[in-house]
C-alpha positions in Angstrom: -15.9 0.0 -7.1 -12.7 1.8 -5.8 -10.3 0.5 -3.6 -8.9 3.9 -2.1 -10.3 7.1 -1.6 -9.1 10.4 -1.6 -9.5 12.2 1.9 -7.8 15.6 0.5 -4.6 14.8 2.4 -3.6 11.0 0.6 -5.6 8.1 -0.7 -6.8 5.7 2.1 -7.7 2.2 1.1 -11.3 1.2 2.0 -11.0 -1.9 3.4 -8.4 -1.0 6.0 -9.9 2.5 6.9 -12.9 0.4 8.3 -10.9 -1.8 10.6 -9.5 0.9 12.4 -10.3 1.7 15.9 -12.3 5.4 15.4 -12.9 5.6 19.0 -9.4 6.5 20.1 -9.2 10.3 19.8 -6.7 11.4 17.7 -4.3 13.1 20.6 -3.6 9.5 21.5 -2.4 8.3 18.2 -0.8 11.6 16.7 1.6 13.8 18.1 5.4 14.7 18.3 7.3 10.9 18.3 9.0 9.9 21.1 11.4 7.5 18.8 13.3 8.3 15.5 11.3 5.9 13.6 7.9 7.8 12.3 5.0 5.9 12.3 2.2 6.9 10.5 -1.3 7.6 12.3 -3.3 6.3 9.3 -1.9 2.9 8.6 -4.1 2.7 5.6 -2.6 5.4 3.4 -2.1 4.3 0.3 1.6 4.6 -1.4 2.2 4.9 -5.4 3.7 2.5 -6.7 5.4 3.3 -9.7 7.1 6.4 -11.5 4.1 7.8 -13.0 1.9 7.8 -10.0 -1.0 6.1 -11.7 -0.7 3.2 -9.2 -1.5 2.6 -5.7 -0.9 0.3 -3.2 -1.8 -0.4 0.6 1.1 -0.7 2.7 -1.0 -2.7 5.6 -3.0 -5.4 3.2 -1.4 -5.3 0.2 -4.4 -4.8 -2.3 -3.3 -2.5 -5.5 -5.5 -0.6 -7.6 -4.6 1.2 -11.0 -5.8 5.4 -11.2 -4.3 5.7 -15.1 -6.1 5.0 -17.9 
């Protein structure tokens, strides 16, 4: 079973992408930032994590999963 899925924009993990609160509508967690430091929406988007981009990990619990061969 996979780890992340791929929502046509990024991968999101799985796990995470459930513990999000869905009922907040998404003008309330998106929009122009009020600070200089961007924070993403979608804590759960996955990051690659090496060179070749065969490897993903979750920047909110950690878990890694391998696309490659």
């Amino acid at each position: 079973m996979r780890k992340f899925k791929n929502e046509g924009f990024g991968w999101i993990c799985v796990g995470c992408s459930v513990d999000e609160d869905s009922s907040r509508s998404r003008l309330l967690v998106e929009g122009e930032a009020e600070e200089k430091r961007v924070v993403l929406s979608e804590q759960a988007l996955a990051k690659w994590s090496n060179r070749e981009k065969t490897d993903l990990v979750c920047p909110k619990c950690g878990v890694e999963e391998s696309l490659g061969d």
